[in-house]
C-alpha positions in Angstrom: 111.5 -288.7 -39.2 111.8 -288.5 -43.1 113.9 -285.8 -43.9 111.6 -283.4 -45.8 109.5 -283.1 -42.6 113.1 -282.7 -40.7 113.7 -279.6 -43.1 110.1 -278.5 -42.8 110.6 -278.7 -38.8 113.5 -276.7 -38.5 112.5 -274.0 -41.2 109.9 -273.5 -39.0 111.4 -272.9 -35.6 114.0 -270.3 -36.8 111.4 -267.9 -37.7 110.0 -268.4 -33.8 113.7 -268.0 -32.6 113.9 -265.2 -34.5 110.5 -263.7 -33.2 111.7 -264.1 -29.8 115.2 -262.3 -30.2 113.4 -259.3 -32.1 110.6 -259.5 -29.1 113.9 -259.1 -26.7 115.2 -256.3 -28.9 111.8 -254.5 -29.0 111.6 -254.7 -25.4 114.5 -253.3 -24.3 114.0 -250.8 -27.1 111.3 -249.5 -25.4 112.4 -249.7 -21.7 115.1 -247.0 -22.9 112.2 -245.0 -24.4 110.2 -245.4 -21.3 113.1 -243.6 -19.5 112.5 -240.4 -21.5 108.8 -239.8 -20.6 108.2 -237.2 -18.0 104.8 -237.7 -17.7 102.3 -240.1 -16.6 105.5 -241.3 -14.4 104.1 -243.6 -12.1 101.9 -245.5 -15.2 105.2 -245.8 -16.5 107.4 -246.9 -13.6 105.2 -249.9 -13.6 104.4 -250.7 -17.5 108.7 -250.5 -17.1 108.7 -252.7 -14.1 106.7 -255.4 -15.9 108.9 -254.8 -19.5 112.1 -255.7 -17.7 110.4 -259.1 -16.4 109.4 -259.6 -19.5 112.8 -259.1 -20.8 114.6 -261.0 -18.4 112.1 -264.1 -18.5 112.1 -264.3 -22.5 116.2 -263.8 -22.5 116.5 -266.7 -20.2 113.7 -269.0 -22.4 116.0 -268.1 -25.9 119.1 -268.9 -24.4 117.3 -272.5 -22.9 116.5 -273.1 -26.8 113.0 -273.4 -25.4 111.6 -271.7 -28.4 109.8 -274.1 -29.9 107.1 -273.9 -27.6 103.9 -273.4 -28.5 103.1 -271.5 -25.5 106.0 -269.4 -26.0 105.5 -268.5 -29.9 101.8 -267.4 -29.0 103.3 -265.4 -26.0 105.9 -263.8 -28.6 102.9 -263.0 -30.9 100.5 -261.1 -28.6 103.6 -259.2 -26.5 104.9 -258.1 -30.6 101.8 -256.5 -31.1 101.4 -255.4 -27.7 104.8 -253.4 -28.1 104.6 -251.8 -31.2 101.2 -250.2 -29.5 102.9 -249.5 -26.5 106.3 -247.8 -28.8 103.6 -245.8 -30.4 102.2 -244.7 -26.9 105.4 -243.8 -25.0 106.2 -241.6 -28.5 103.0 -239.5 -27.6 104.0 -239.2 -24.0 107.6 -237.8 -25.0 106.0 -235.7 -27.6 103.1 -234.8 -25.5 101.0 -235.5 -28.5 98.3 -237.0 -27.1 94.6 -235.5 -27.5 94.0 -236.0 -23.6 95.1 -236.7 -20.3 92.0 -238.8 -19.1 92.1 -240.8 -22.3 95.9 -241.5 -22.0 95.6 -242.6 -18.8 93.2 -245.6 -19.7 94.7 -246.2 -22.7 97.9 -246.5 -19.8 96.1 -248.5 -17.8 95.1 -251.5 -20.7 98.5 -251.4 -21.7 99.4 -252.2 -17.8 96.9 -254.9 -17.5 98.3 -256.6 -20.9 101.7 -256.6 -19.2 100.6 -258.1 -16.0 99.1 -260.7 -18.0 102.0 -261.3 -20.2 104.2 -261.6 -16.6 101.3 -263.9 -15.6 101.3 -266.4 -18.9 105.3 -266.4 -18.3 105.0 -267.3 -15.1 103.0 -270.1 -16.5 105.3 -271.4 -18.8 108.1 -271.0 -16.3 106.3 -273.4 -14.1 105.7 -276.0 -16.8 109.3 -276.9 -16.2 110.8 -275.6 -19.9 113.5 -273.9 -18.1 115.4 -275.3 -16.1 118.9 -274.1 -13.9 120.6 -276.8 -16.4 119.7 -274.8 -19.4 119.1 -271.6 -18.1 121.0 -268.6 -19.0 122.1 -266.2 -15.9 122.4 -262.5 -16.1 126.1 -262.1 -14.7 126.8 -259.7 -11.6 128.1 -256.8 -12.9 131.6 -256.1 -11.5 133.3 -253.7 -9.7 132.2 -250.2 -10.8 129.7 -251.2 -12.8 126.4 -248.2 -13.8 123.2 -248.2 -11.6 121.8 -249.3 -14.5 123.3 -252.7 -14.7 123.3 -253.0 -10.8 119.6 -252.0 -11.5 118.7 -254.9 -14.4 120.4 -257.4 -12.5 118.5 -256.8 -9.4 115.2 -257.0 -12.3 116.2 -260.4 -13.6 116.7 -261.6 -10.4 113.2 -260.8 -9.6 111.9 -262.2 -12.3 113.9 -265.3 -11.7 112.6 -265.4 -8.0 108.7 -264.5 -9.6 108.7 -267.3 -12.6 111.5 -269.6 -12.1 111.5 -273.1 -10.6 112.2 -274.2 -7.1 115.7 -274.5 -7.6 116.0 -270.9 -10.2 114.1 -269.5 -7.3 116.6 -270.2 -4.5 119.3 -269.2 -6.8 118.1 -265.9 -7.3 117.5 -265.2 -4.0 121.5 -266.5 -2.8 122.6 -264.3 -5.4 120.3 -261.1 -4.2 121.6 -262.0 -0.8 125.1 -262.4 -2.1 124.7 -258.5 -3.4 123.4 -256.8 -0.6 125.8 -258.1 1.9 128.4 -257.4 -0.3 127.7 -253.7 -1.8 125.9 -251.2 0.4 124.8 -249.3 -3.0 122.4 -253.2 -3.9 120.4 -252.3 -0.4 118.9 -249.1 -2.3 118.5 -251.0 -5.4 116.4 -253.5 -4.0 114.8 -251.1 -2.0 113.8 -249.0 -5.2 113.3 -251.7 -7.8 109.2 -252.2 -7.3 108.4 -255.8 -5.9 111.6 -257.2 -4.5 110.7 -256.2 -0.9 107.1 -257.9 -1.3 108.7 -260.8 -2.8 110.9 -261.4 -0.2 107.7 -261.0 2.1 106.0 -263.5 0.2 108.7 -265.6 0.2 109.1 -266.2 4.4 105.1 -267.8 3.4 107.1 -270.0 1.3 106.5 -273.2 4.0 106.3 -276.0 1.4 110.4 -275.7 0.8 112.5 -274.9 3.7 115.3 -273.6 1.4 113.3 -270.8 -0.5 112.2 -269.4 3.0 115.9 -269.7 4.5 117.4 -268.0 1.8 114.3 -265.0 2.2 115.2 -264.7 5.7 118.9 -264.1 5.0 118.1 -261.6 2.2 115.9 -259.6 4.8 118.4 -259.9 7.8 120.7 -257.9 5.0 118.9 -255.4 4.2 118.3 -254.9 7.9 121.7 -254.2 8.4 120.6 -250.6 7.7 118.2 -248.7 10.0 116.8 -246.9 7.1 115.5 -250.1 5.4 113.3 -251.0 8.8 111.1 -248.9 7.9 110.1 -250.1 4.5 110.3 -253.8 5.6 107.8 -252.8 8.8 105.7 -251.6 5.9 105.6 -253.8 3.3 104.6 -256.2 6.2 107.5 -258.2 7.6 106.9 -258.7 11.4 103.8 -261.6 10.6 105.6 -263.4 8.4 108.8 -263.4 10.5 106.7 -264.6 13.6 105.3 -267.8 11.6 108.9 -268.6 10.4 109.9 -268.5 14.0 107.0 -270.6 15.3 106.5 -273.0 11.8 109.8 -272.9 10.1 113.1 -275.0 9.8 116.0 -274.6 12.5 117.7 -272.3 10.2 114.8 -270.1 9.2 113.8 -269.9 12.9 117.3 -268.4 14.0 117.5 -266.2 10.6 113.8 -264.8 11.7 115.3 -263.9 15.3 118.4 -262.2 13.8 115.4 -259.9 12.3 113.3 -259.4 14.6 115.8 -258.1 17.1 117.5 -255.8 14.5 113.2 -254.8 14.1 112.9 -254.4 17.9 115.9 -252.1 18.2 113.6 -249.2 17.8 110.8 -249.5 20.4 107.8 -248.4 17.8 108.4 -252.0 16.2 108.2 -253.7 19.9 103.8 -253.6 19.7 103.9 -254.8 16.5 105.9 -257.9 17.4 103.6 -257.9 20.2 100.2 -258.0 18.6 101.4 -260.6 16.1 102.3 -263.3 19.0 105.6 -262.5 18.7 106.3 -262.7 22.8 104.4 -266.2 22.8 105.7 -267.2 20.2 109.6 -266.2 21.2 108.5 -267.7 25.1 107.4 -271.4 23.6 111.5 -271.2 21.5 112.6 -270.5 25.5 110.8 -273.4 26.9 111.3 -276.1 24.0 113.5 -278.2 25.1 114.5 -279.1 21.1 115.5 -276.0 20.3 119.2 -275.3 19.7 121.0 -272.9 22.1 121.9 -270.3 19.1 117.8 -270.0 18.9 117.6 -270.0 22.6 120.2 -266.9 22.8 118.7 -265.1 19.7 114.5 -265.3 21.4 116.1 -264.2 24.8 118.0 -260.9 23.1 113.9 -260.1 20.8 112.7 -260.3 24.7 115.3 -258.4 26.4 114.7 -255.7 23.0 110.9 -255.6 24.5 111.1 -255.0 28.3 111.4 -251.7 28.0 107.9 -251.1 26.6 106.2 -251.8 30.8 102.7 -253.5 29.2 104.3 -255.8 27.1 107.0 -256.5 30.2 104.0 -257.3 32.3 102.7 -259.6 29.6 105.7 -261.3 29.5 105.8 -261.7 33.2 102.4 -263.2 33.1 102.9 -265.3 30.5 105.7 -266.9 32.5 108.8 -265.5 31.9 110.7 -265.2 35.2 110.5 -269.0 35.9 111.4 -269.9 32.0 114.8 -267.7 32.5 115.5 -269.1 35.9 115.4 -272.3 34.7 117.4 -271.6 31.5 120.3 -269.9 33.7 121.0 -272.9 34.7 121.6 -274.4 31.5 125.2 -276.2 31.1 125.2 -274.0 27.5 127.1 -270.9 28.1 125.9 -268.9 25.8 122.4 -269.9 27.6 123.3 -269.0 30.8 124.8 -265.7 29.9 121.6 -264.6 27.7 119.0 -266.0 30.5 120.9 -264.3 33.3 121.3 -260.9 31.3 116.8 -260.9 31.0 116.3 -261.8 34.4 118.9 -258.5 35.3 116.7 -256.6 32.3 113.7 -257.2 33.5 113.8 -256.9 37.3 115.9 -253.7 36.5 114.7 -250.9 38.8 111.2 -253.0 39.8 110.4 -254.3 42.9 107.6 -256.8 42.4 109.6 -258.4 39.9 112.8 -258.5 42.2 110.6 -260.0 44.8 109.1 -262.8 42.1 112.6 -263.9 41.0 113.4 -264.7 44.7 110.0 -266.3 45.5 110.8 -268.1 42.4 114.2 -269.4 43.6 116.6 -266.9 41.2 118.7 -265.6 43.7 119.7 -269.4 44.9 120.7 -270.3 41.5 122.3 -267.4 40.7 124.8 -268.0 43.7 125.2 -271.5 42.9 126.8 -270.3 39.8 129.7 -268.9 42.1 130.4 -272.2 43.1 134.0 -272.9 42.2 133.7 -276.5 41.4 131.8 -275.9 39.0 132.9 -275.7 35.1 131.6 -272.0 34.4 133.1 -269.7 32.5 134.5 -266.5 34.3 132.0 -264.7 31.7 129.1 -266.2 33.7 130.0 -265.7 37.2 130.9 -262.0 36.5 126.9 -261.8 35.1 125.6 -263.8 38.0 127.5 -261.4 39.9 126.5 -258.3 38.6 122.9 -259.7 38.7 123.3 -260.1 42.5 123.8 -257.2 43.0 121.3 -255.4 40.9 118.5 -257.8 42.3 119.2 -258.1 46.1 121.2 -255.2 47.3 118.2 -252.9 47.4 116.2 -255.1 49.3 117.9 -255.5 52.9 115.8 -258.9 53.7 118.1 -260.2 50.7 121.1 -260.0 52.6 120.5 -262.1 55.2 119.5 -264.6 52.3 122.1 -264.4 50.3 124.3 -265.0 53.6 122.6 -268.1 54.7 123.4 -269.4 51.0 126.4 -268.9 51.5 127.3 -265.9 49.4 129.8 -264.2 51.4 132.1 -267.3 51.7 132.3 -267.2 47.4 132.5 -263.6 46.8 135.7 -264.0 49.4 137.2 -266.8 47.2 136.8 -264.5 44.0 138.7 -262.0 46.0 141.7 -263.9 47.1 141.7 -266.7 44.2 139.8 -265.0 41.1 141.1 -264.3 38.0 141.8 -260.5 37.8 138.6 -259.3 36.1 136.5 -261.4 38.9 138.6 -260.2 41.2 138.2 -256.5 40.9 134.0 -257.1 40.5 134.1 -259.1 43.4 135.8 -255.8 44.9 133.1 -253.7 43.4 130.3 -256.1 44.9 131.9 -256.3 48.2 132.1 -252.4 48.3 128.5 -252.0 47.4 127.3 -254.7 50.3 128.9 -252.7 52.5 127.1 -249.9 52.2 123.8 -251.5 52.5 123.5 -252.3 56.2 125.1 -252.6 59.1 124.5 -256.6 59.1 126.4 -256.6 55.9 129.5 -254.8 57.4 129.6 -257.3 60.6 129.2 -260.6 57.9 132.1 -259.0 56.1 134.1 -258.7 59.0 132.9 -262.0 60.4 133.8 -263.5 56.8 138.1 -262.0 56.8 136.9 -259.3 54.2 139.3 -256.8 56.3 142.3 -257.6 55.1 141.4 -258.5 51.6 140.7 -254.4 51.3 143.6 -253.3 53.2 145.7 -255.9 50.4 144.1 -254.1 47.4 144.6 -250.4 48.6 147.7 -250.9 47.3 147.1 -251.9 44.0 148.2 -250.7 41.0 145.0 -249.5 39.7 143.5 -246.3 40.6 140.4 -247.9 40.7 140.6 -250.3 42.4 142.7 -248.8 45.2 140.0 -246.4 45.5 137.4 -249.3 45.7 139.3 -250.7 48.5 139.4 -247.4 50.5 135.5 -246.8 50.0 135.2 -250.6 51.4 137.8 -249.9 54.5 135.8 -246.4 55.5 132.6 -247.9 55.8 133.9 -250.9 57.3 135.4 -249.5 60.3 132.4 -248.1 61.3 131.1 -251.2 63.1 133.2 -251.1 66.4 134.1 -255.0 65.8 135.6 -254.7 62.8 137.2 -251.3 64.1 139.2 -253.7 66.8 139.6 -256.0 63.7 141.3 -253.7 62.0 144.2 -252.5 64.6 144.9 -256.2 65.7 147.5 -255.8 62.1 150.5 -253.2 63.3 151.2 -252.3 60.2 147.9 -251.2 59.1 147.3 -247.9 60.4 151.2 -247.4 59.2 150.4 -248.1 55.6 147.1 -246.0 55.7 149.4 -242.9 56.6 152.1 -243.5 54.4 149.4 -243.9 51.1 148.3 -240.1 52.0 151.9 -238.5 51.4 152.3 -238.3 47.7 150.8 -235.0 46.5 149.4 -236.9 43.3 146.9 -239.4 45.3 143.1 -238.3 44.4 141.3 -236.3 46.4 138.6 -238.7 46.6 140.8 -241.6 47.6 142.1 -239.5 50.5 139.1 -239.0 52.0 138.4 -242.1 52.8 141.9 -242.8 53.8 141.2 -240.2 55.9 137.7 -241.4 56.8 138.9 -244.5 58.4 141.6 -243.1 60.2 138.8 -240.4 62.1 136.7 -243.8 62.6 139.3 -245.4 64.4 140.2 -242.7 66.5 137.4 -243.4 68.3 139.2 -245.6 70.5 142.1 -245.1 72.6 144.5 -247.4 70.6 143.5 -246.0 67.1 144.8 -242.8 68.1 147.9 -243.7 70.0 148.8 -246.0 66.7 148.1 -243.1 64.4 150.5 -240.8 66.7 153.3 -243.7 66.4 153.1 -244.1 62.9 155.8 -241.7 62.2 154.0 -239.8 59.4 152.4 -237.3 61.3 153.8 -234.3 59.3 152.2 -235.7 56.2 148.5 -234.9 58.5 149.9 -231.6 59.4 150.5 -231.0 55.8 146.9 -231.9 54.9 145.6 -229.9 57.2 147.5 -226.7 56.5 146.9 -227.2 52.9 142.6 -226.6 54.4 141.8 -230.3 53.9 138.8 -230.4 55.9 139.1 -234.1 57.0 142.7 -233.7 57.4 141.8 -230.6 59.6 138.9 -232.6 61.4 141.4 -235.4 62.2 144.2 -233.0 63.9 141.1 -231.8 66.2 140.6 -235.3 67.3 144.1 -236.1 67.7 144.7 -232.8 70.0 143.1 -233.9 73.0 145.0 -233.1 76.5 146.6 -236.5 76.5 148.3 -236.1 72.9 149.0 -232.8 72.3 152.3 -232.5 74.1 153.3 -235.5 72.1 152.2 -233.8 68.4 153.4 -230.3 69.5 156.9 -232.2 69.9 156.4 -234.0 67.3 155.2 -231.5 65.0 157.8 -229.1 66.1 160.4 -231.1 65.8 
């Protein structure tokens, strides 16, 4: 290039440089003026909203030295004369100077529509590829104790980023607004407040062509979900949809991201028909049954689901669509984490319903729950507690279960987890065996039958008060089958131990009673009550009794038949 023309060329590009700084100034100029009017406030809210786009995306084109642009000098030239109109507007509005509210309105409402298209033209530009993240300047966070204000015009110029920018610009922006509000509570109201971020972030989980842009969305909204007051706006700026197609449409990451939401969404039940109507239970069922998906997914659809039974129409959709066969099959997954989350539904959603109870037994859940009690097995002690607990929950109200659960074998492991458990499994097993006792007499005999007998005379010594009082509830009901009544005296020192445990004062009342409770069972035969007269701790019963302890009392009647009493009158008076 000669260099005349060289001279020529760069004489002519300051002056645009120079447009575009003063079209920078002007604008920020007037988004400080903005802030002054008290009228006509939501006209202004958004001619501000569209000024500090406009501010951010020119800022970020001057400090690219993109400039030169033709499309960017006859940008600069409209918006100039656009602001100096729109200074000599917002002057009127301070002043209230203006000849009329209907005429300042529309005179509002052409300056909007030229912003909108200035935003639009920039966007335009943007996309042309003059800026790029290698040249772009970024508005720094501001630090620690920085004004609303900055916190404010950062959150702006990372919308505008995420509206005009590039592929890459755009996933910047959207770590960094993700970066904020997981970092600094007061960003989550920002965001909230600043006009558009919410619906961009919407827009964004639509964003299917890159997998990044909607991954980086989907982290944003998880959060901002963090806080139960933001649900609300998220619900309606239209979330739920576009959460559903990431979970059935997006990438591994977007998929589990969408989950996280929706079960932070589903926490409050007026969300669960939403999800609902939008596919959501199909679409979380097909993540269940595809066999590709990872077991983090698998866990995340499981806890939406579990979010939803409450609501009893879509429980029975659910059931229709399949869902008691999916979870019995996924519970006995070799994941964990899968087992755990698939166990935990089937417990949720046969909770306190019958039919359901029934179909998971038709369907072969109470056989692989039990299975999971097999000791052989590799299976966390996390697992077999659940399996446990869900056991109990499905078959214990249902006495044809028992005999099912006995001819698979159940009583045999429950007793293993007893004697051999770790101590957690050990005192559920307690719990379980407790409760199985109380449903039937055919339980009581299969416990007996099984050795259960002196497992819960071992533990009514134990040096939990709750488990010692487990142990006693167990025993009481126990020896109310005769068997296990003859069972129970073949050990000498039983009937001993059950005396000495009801002399300290402290022992709960509760625990005494059914202390005392087996003692009046066994006294039913001749050699329960001789044993309890040679025990040698008959003053502790007389104490009870004196001290009005009705059982106590009940049991002194029983033992003062004409064969004992000159033995306890001697013994007593002694």
């Amino acid at each position: 290039m000669p260099k005349m023309v060289e001279e020529e060329a760069t004489h002519e590009a300051k002056p645009r440089q120079s447009s575009l700084r003063r079209a920078v100034e002007r604008l920020s100029s007037l988004i400080s003026l903005s802030h002054s009017v008290k009228v006509f406030a939501v006209k202004w809210q958004l001619i501000r909203s569209r000024l500090e786009e406009l501010s951010s995306g020119l800022a970020s084109i001057e400090g690219a030295g993109s400039a030169r642009n033709p499309a960017v000098s006859g940008l600069v030239r409209a918006l100039m004369a656009t602001l100096a109109e729109s200074g000599d507007l917002a002057k009127r509005c301070v002043d209230l100077s203006y000849s009329g509210k209907l005429l300042m309105q529309s005179d509002l409402d052409i300056l909007l529509a030229k912003f909108d298209r200035y935003v639009k033209n920039l966007s335009e530009i943007y996309s042309t590829g003059i800026l790029t993240p290698v040249n772009a300047i970024v508005v720094s966070k501001p630090g620690l104790g920085a004004s609303k204000q900055d916190m404010r015009f950062y959150v702006r110029d990372l919308l505008t980023r995420m509206k005009i920018g590039d592929t890459v610009m755009k996933k910047q922006a959207l770590g960094s607004l993700y970066e904020v509000v997981n970092e600094d509570d007061k960003y989550v109201r920002i965001v909230v407040e600043v006009g558009g971020v919410v619906n961009a972030l919407v827009g964004f989980l639509d964003f299917s062509e890159v997998a990044e842009i909607q991954e980086e969305a989907v982290k944003a909204v998880s959060a901002i979900l963090r806080f139960d007051w933001c649900k609300g706006v998220l619900v309606g700026a239209g979330i739920i949809w576009p959460l559903i197609r990431v979970l059935e449409c997006g990438s591994e990451n977007g998929k589990e991201g969408s989950a996280r939401c929706l079960m932070k969404l589903t926490e409050n039940a007026d969300n669960a028909w939403s999800v609902c109507a939008h596919g959501g239970v199909t679409a979380l069922l097909k993540v269940c049954v595809n066999g590709n998906s990872k077991a983090e997914l698998i866990c995340l659809a499981c806890g939406v689901l579990r979010n939803l039974v409450p609501v009893e129409e879509i429980k029975r959709f659910m059931v229709e669509e399949g869902a008691v066969l999916t979870f019995i099959k996924l519970s006995q997954s070799k994941v964990d984490n899968v087992q755990i989350s698939s166990i935990e539904f089937l417990q949720s959603i046969a909770s306190e319903d019958d039919l359901i109870r029934q179909m998971v037994i038709r369907e072969g859940g109470i056989r692989v729950l039990v299975r999971i009690l097999d000791p052989t097995l590799r299976i966390s002690s996390k697992t077999r507690e659940l399996s446990l607990h869900a056991i109990e929950k499905l078959c214990f109200s249902l006495p044809s279960c028992i005999n099912m659960l006995v001819s698979y074998g159940f009583i045999e492991l429950l007793l293993n987890f007893l004697r051999n458990g770790e101590v957690s499994v050990q005192e559920l097993a307690l719990k379980v065996a407790a409760k199985l006792c109380s449903t039937s007499e055919e339980a009581k005999r299969a416990l007996g039958d099984a050795g259960f007998l002196p497992e819960f005379v071992r533990f009514l010594d134990a040096k939990s008060f709750e488990v010692r009082e487990t142990a006693a509830e167990a025993l009481s009901a126990m020896v109310l089958v005769p068997k296990n009544q003859k069972r129970f005296l073949q050990e000498d020192r039983n009937v001993g131990l059950l005396m000495r445990l009801l002399e300290p004062e402290e022992v709960n009342s509760t625990y005494k009673k059914f202390l005392l409770s087996t003692l009046m069972a066994i006294t039913s035969c001749h050699g329960g009550r001789k044993k309890i007269v040679n025990s040698g701790h008959l003053k502790t019963l007389e104490k009870l009794a004196e001290a009005e302890v009705s059982d106590a009392k009940r049991l002194v009647r029983k033992l003062s038949t004409n064969r004992f009493r000159s033995m306890l009158s001697g013994i007593w008076h002694s």
